[in-house]
C-alpha positions as CSV (number, residue, x, y, z in Angstrom):
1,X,-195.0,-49.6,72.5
2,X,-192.2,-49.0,70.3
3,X,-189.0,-50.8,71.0
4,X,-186.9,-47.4,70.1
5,X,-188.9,-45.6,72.9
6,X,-187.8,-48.0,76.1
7,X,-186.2,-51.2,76.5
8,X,-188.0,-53.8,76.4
9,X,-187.5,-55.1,79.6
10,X,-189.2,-52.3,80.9
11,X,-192.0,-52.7,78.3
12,X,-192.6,-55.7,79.5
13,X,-192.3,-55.3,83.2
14,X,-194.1,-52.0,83.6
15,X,-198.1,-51.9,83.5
16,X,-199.8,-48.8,82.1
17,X,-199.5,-46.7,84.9
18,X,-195.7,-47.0,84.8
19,X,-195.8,-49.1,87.8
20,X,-192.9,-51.9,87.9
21,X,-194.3,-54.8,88.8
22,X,-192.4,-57.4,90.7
23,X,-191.0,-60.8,89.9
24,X,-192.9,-63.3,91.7
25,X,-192.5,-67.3,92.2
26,X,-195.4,-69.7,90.9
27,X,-195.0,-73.8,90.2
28,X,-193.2,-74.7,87.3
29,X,-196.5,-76.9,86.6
30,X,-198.5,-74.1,86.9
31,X,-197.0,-72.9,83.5
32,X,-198.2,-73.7,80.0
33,X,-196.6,-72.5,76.6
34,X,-199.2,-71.0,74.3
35,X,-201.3,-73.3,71.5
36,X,-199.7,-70.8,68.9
37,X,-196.4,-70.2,69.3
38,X,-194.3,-67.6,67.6
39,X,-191.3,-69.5,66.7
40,X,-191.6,-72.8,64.4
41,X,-188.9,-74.6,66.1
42,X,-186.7,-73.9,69.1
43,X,-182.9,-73.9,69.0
44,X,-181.4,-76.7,71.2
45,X,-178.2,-75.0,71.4
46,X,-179.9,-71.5,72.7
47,X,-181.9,-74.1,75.6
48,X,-178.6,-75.4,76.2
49,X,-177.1,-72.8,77.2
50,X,-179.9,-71.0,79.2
51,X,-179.5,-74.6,80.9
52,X,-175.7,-74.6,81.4
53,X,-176.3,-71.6,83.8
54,X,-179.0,-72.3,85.2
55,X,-177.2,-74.7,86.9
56,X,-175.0,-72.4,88.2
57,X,-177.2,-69.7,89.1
58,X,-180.8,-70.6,88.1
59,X,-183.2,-68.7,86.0
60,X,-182.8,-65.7,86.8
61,X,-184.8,-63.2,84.7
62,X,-188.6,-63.6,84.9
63,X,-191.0,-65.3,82.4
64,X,-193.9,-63.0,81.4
65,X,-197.1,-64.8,82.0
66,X,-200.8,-64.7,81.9
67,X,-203.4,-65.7,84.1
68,X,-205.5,-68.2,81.9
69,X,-209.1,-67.4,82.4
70,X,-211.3,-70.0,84.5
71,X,-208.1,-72.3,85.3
72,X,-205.3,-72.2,87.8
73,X,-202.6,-71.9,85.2
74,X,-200.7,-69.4,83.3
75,X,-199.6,-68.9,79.7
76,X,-196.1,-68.3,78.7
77,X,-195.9,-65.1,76.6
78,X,-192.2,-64.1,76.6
79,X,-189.5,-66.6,77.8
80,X,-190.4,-70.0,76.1
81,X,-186.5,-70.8,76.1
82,X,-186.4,-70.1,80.1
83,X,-189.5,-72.2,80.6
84,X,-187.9,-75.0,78.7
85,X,-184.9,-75.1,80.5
86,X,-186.6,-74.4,83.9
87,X,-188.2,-78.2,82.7
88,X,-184.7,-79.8,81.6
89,X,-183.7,-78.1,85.0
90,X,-186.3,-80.0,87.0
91,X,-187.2,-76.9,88.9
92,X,-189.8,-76.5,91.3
93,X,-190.9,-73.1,90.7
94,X,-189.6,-70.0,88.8
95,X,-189.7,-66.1,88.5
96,X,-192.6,-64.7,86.5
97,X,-194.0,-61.4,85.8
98,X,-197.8,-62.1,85.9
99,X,-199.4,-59.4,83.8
100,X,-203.8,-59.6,82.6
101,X,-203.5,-59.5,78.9
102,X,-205.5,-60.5,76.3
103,X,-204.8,-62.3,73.0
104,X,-204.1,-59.3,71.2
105,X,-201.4,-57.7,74.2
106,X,-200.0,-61.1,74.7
107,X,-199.0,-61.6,70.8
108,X,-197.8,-57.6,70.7
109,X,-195.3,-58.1,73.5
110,X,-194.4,-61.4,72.1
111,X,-193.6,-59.8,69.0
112,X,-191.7,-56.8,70.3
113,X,-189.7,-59.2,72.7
114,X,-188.4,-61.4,69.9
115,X,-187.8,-58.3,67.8
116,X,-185.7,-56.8,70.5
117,X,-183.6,-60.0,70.9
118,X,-183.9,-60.5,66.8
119,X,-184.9,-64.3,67.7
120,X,-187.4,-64.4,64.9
121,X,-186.9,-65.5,61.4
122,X,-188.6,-63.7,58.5
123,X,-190.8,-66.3,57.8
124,X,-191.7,-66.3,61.9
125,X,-191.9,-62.4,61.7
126,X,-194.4,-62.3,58.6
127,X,-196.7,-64.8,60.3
128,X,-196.5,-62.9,63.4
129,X,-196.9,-59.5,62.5
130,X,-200.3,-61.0,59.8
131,X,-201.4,-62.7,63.2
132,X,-201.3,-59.3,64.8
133,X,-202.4,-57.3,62.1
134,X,-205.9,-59.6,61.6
135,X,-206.3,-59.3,65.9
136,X,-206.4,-55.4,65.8
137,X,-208.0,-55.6,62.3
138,X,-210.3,-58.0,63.2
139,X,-210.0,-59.9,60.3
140,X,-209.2,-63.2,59.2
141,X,-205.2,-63.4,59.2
142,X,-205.5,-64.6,55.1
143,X,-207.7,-60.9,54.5
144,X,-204.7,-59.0,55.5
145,X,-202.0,-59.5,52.9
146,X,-204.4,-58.2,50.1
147,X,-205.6,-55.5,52.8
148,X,-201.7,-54.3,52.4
149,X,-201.2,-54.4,48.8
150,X,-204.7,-52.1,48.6
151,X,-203.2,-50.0,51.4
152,X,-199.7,-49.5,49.7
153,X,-202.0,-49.1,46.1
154,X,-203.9,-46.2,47.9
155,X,-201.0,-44.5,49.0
156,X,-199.3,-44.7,46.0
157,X,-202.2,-43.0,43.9
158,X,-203.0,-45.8,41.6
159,X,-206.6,-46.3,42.7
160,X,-209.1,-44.2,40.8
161,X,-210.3,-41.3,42.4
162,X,-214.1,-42.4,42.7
163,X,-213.1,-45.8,43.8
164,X,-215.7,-46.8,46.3
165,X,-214.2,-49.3,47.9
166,X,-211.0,-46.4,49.5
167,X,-209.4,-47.6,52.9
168,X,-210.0,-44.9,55.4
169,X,-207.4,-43.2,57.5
170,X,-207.7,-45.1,60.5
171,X,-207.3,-48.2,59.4
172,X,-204.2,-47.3,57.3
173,X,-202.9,-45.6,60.5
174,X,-203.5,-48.7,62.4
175,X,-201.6,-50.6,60.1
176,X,-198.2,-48.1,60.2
177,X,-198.3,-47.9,63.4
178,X,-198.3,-51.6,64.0
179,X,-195.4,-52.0,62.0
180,X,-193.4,-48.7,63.3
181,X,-193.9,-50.1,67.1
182,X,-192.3,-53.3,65.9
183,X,-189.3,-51.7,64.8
184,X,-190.0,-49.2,62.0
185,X,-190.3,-51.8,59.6
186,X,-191.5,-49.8,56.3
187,X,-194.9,-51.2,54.7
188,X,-193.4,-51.3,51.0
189,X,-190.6,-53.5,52.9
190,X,-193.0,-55.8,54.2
191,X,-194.7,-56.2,51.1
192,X,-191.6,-57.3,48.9
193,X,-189.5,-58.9,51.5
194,X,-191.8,-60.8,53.8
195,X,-195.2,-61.3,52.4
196,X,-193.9,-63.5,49.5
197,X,-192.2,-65.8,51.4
198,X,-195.6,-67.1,52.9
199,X,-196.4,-68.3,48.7
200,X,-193.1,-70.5,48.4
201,X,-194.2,-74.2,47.3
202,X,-194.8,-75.8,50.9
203,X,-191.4,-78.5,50.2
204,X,-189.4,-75.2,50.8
205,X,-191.5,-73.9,53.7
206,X,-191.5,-77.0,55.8
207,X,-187.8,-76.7,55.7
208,X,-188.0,-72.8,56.2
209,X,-190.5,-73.5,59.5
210,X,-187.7,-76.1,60.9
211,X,-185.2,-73.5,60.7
212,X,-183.0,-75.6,58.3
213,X,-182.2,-72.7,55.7
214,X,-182.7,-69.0,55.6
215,X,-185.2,-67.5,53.7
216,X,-182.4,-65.8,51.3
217,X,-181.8,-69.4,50.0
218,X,-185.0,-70.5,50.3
219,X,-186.3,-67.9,47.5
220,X,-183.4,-68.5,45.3
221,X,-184.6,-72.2,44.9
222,X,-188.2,-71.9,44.6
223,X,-187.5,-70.1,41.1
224,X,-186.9,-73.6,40.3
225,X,-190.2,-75.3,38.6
226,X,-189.5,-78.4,38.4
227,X,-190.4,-80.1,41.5
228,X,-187.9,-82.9,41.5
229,X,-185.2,-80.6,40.9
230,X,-186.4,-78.0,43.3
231,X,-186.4,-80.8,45.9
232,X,-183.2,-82.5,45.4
233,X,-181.4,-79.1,45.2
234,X,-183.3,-78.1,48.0
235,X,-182.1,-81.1,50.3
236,X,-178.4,-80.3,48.7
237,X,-178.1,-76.8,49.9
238,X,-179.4,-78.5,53.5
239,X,-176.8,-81.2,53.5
240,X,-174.0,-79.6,52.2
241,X,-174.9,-76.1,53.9
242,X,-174.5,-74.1,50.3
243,X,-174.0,-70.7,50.3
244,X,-176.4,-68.4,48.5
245,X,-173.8,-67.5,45.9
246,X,-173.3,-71.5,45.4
247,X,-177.3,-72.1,45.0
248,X,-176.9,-69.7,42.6
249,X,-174.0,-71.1,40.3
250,X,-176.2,-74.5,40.5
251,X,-179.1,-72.8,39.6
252,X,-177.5,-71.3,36.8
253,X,-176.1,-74.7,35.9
254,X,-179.4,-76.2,35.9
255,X,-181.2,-73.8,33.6
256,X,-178.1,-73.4,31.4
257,X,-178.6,-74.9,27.7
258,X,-176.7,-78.5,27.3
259,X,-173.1,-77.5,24.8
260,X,-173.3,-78.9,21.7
261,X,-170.4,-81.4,23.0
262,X,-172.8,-82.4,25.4
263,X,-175.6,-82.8,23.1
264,X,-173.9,-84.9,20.7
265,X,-172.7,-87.1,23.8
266,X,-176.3,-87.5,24.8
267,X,-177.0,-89.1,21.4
268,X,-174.7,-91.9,22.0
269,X,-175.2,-95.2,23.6
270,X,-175.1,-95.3,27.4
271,X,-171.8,-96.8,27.6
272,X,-170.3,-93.9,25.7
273,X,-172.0,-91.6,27.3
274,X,-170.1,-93.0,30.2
275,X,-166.8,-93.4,28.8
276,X,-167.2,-89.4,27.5
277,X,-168.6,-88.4,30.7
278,X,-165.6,-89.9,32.2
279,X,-162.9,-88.4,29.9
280,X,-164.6,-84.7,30.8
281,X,-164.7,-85.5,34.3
282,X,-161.2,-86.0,34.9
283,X,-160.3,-83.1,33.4
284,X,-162.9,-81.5,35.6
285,X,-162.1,-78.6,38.5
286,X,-163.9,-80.6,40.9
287,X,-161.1,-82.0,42.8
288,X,-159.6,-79.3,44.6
289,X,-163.4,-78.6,46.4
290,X,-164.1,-80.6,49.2
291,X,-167.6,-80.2,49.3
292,X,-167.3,-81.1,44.9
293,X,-165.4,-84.1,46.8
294,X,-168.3,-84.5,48.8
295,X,-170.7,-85.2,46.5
296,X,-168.2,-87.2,44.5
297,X,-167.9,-89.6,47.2
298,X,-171.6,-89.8,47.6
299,X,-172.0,-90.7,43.7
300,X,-169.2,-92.8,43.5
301,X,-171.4,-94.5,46.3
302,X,-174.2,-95.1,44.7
303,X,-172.7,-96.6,41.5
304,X,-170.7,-99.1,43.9
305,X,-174.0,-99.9,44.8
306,X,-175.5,-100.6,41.4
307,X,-173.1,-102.3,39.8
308,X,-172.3,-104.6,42.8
């Protein structure tokens, strides 16, 4: 159901007869969260304060659930932050919308939820909507991503006319319509801005999944090659929470060709390399940067450490 045609609440909380259906209260053990979740990692903060007034007023709005076929328990599908708190909380029992969905409706209103509330990252949406795509499709999730770029070929005319192996209507329909529900997100969007992220080097997209950098960043330093370099600019822009535009300037930095000052101190002996080195760095525009002060302290560190 398209998020532009009703709120989701009342997606969520109406059955397809248009029927409400009412909050009940179940066991706080009867809940389990889902083997695949939507979100890599959960924000403490965002539990936090879920928890902060729950203690004032308990959890309030219901967790969607699912009866969990031959077992007395239920599956979380949309308020994994409520049921975490509801366990900091050391509730009893708790609100919940029980709805009979199956793997496909669960991940749907999953998706649609954490649309709604734009709790998703890119990297989180992309997986989620190729999870959904390969459950309607019926297809392994990997098949889909080249199942788009044919589609988006198709449309654009650039398969030959007797091609034999054409996507039919349906399925292309399918597709659109998946991503219009989910908030009219176009298919050559997709294709540029999300799908790529799933090929960056797995160093960037373990710290991607832990929510440690956006995906903006994250693309700017897998251009780099080099894997040492990638990595220790990578763990930079982490510690010293870079901006895109400062990636950027290192980047440039990095790739830029040594001056010929530089290259005729690099043929020097060590020592005055470092007397050179030294001379240019005081004269340097690092001083009035505290992060440039930062890393200047963390250097200075290390060479305390060396020669001590």
């Amino acid at each position: 159901m398209p998020r532009t045609r009703r709120k989701v609440e009342e997606f969520i909380y109406r059955d397809d007869t248009d029927t409400t259906v009412a909050p009940t209260s179940i066991p706080l053990s009867d809940l389990v969260l889902p083997k695949s979740e939507l979100r890599y990692f959960i924000d403490e903060e965002e539990v936090a304060k879920i928890v902060a007034t729950g203690r004032k007023n308990g959890i309030i709005e219901p967790i969607l659930v699912r009866p969990i076929a031959d077992s007395e328990k239920y599956e979380v599908v949309a308020g994994a932050k409520r049921y975490r708190a509801s366990i900091i909380l050391e509730l009893e029992s708790v609100p919940v919308v029980v709805r009979s969905l199956n793997d496909e409706e669960a991940l749907e209103i999953a998706l649609i939820e954490n649309f709604a509330r734009s709790g998703l990252t890119d990297l989180e949406e992309a997986d989620g909507i190729l999870r959904l795509l390969a459950l309607k499709l019926e297809v392994a999730v990997n098949e889909v991503p080249p199942l788009l770029h044919h589609i988006q070929n198709q449309l654009r005319g650039r398969l030959a006319p007797n091609a034999n192996n054409v996507i039919g209507e349906e399925k292309i329909k399918l597709v659109l319509d998946v991503l219009t529900e989910l908030g009219n997100i176009k298919l050559d969007s997709f294709i540029s801005n999300r799908l790529p992220l799933l090929n960056l080097p797995d160093d960037i997209l373990e710290v991607l999944r832990a929510g440690k950098l956006e995906a903006s960043k994250a693309k700017a330093i897998a251009t780099i090659e080099l894997v040492e370099t990638r990595k220790k600019l990578l763990l930079e822009a982490i510690d010293e929470s870079l901006s895109l535009s400062q990636i950027k300037q290192r980047i440039s930095e990095l790739i830029t060709p040594q001056s010929e000052e530089q290259q005729q101190s690099s043929d020097k002996p060590l020592k005055e390399r470092i007397d050179d080195t030294f001379k240019r760095f005081k004269k340097a525009k690092a001083w009035d940067n505290p992060k440039k002060q930062a890393r200047i302290e963390k250097l200075l560190a290390q060479l305390d450490a060396l020669i001590s």
